[in-house]
Each structure stands twice: as structure tokens, then as C-alpha cells.
N, C-alpha and C positions, 0 to 999 in steps of 0.2 A: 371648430373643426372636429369630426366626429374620429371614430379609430378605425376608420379603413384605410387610411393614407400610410400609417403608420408602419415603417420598415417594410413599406412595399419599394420595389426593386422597377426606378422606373425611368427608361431611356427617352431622348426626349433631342429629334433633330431640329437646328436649325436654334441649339439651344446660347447662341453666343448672344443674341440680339432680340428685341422685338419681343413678339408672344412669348415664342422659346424661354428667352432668360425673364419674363415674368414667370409662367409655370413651371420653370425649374426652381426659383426662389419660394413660390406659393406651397409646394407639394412637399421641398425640404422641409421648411418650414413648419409642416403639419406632423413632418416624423419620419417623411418616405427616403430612401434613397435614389440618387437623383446620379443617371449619367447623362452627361452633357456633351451631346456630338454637333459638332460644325467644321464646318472648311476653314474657318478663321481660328487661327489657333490662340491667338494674343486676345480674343474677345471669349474664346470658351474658357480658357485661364482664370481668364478675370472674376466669370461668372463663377466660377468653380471657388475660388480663391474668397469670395465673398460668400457664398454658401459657407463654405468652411470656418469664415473667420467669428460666422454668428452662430457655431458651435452644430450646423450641419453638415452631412454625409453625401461627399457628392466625389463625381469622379471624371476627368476632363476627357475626351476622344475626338481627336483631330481628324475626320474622314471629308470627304467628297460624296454627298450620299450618290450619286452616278456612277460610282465604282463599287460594286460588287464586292468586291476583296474588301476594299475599306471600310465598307458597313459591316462586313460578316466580322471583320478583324475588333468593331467597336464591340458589335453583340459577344462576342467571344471574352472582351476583356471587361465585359459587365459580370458574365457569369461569373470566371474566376476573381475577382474581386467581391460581390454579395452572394454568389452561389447560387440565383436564377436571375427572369427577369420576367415580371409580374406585366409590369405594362409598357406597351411602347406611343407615343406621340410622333406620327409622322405631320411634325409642325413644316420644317421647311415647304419654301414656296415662291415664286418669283410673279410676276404679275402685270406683262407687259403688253398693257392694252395699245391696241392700232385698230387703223380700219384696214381692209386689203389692200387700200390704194398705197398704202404708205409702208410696202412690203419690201421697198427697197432698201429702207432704211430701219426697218422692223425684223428680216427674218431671222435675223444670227440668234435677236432675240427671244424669237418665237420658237427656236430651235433648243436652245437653252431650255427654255420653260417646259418644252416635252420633256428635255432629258430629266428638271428637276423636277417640277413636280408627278411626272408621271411614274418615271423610271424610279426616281428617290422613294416614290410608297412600294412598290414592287420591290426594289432592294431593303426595303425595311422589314417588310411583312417575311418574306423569303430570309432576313437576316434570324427574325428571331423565332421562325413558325415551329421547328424544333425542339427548338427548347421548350416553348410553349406546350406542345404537345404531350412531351414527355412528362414535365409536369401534373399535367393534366386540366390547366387553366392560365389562361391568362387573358388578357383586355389589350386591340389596337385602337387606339383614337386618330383618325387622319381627319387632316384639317382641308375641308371643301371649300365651297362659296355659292352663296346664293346667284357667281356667274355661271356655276356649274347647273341652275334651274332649268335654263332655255338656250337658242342659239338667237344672244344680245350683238345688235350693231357696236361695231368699234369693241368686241370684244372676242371675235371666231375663235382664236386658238386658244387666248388666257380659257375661255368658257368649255370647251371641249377637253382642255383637262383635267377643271375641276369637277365635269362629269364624268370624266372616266374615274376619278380618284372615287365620287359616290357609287359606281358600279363595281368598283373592286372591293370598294366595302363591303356592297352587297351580297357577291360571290363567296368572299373570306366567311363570313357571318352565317350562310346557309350551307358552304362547304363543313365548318368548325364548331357547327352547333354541339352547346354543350362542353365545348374545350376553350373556344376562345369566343371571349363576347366583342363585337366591335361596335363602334361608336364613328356616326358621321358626325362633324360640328361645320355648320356653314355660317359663316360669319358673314355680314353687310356691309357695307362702309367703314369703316373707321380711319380714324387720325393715329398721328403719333408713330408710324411703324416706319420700318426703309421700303413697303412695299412701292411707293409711292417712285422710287428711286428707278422703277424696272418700266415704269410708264412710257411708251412713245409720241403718243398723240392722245393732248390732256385734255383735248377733246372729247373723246372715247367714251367718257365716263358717263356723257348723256343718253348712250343707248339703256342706260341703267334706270335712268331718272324718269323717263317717258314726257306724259303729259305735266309732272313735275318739274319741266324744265326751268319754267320762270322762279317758280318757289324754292326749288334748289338753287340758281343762281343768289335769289337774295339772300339764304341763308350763309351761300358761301362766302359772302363778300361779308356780310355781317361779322364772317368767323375771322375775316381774317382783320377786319379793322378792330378785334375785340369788342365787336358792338353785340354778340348773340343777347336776346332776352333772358331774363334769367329762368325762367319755363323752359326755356330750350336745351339749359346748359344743366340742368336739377336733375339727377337719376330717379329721386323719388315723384315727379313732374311727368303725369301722362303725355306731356309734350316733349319730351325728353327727344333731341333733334338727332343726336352720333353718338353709338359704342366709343369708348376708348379700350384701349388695349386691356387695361385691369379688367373690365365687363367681359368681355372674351376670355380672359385669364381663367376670371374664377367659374366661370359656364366650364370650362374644360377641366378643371381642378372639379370642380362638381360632379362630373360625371364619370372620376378616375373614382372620388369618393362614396362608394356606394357597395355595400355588399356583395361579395359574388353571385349571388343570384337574380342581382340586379341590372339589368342590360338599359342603361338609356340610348337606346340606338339613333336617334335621327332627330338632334339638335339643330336649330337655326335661333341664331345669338341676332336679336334686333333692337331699333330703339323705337317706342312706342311712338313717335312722332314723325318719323324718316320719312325723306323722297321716296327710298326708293319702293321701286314697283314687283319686284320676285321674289 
């Protein structure tokens, strides 16, 4: 790990679980400080609580990123705690594929998902643009999706707000030029995470696959009798079939480490072999 990471001052939502509590373990890790904001307060703890216990610098904030007050109240108790805040990860994110039809039993969800992942990058960016400014630097990384590409079947609303998340990046990035560098990361597929938790109709997932319908099916079935080929399951394997969360981890970890002059603005984290089609 190179010395950009190091005693960088970096918030990180959605940090109790999943991506979150990998890139808050990775980035301590390397030397950064690390505050860790989530709704769950007994999982940002914990993470916090293990950062600490392997001799890093971390600091736990209980908010709702939906609420304004909450977030402003975390960004606020980052600064008094490290004295700025170099970079923010607006990781959280909910992911609840449907088709229209199944809106009866989809929207509460679908409503959620606007407030979290829309609203939640908008309360981040706005929690910390201030300080950022004053500064006179600082780096947002929000976390997109290669559903935010196009308008995918069985995916309307998940997909329309992780387009908007890459247009507010957009905006932030040619508004802040110079002050603040930002960074889109659209991530593919992956296993291993609770997004899977927020699914309605797991069917959905074929608007993704396309003409890979069949191919995707045998892979998935393969994955789940633990039969994948071992080509499929190899990172270093140009057939390499699904990201896991650490591949994702360290692309975003990658891209916080990098020089101030250095902007990698417009990552898509893929596996050289995948279904999918965007």
C-alpha cells in the first residue's frame, strides 16, 4: 500500500456491513482514519471495535443517512475528532429489484431505495462539501451500478437511482473542479453482500443477463451445488465468472489511494468472464 492512505481522514456510509466494513478495515489498515456511519449501531461498533482492537484509528457514528441532521451531526463529529475530512464513501445502498407488475408488493421498497440511495448521496455530499471546500481538497467516491448503465427489465427504479447517483457525480465533479475530485465505482454482480436481502422478484436479475440467459443459469446452479470450475472461481483466470466483495473493496481502496492530482473518475469493477451484458 502506497502513503496516500495514510492519516487521510475518511468517512465511509453503510460502514457496519458488506463493502462498507471491508473498506473501512482496508483503508485503516493502510494508515487512514476511518469513520464508520450506519443505522445499525451494534454492527458500526463492532466494526469500529475491531479496527481498534488491530491497533487502528477509527470512529463509530450512528446516523440514518435520510436524515439530514444525522449525517451533518456524523460529518461534524469527524471533524472534531481528526480536524478535517479528506474523503467520503457514499457506500450505502439497497437494491430492490422488481418488475412493475409486482409493484404491489415492491413499492414501499422502491420507496426506500429512492430515499437511500438517492437522498443518502445528496445528504453526504451536502454533509461534507464545506468542509471540503474550506480545505481546499478533498475526494467523494459514490458507489453506482452497472444497473445505473441503461433502463434494464426487472430493474426501473433500482436502475434510475443508480443513474442519478452517476449524474450527481457528474455535476459535483464539474461544479468542484479542482476542490474536490470525485470518483464513480459501478460495480457488477457480486456475492457475499445483504444487497441480495432487498430483492423482490429474483427473477429480475435476468434483465441483466440478456442473451446470457442460459449461461448464467448454469453458472448459478453450479455456484450454488459448489460445483463452479475452477477457471471460473481463479481471480488470476481470464474466465474468472463473479467479483466478491474484497475485488470491489480494493478497486475503491484503489482509487481513495492515489495522489491529489490524481482523479480516477469512472470505474466499473468487472469479472473478465461474467454474464453480464452493461
Amino acid at each position: 500500500m502506497s502513503e496516500y492512505l495514510k492519516d487521510k481522514v475518511i468517512v465511509i456510509t453503510g460502514a457496519g456491513s458488506g463493502f462498507g466494513k471491508l473498506i473501512a478495515e482496508k483503508t485503516a489498515a493502510a494508515g487512514a482514519h476511518v469513520v464508520g456511519v450506519d443505522v445499525n449501531a451494534e454492527n458500526v461498533h463492532a466494526v469500529v471495535d475491531g479496527i481498534r482492537g488491530t491497533g487502528g484509528s477509527a470512529l463509530a457514528q450512528v446516523a440514518d443517512i435520510t436524515d439530514m441532521e444525522q449525517v451533518t451531526a456524523a460529518a461534524t463529529a469527524a471533524v472534531d475528532r481528526f480536524g478535517s475530512i479528506d474523503v467520503l464513501v457514499n457506500n450505502a445502498g439497497v437494491m430492490p429489484l422488481a418488475y412493475f407488475a409486482d409493484h404491489e408488493r415492491a413499492w414501499q421498497k422502491w420507496h426506500a431505495a429512492i430515499d437511500i440511495n438517492i437522498k443518502g448521496v445528496v445528504n453526504g455530499i451536502s454533509a461534507v462539501y464545506d468542509q471540503m471546500i474550506a480545505q481546499g481538497r478533498g475526494q467523494v467516491v459514490n458507489i453506482s451500478s452497472i444497473y445505473g448503465n441503461a433502463g434494464i427489465e426487472g430493474s426501473g427504479v433500482y436502475s434510475a437511482t443508480k443513474a442519478a447517483v452517476t449524474t450527481i457525480s457528474d455535476s459535483l465533479r464539474i461544479e468542484a473542479k479542482g476542490k474536490i475530485k470525485v470518483t464513480t465505482v459501478k460495480p457488477t454482480g457480486i456475492t457475499g453482500t445483504n444487497l441480495a436481502s432487498w430483492i423482490v422478484n429474483d427473477t429480475a436479475i435476468m434483465g441483466l443477463v440478456g442473451q446470457r440467459a442460459a449461461s448464467y443459469g448454469e453458472h448459478v446452479t453450479a455456484l450454488m451445488n459448489d460445483d463452479l470450475p475452477a477457471e471460473l472461481t481463479d481471480v488470476d483466470s481470464i474466465e474468472y465468472w463473479l467479483i466478491k466483495p474484497d475485488d470491489l473493496a480494493d478497486a475503491v481502496v484503489h482509487v481513495i489511494d492515489q495522489p491529489w492530482g490524481i482523479s480516477l473518475s469512472d470505474v466499473t469493477v468487472r469479472a473478465s468472464g461474467e454474464d453480464y451484458l452493461y
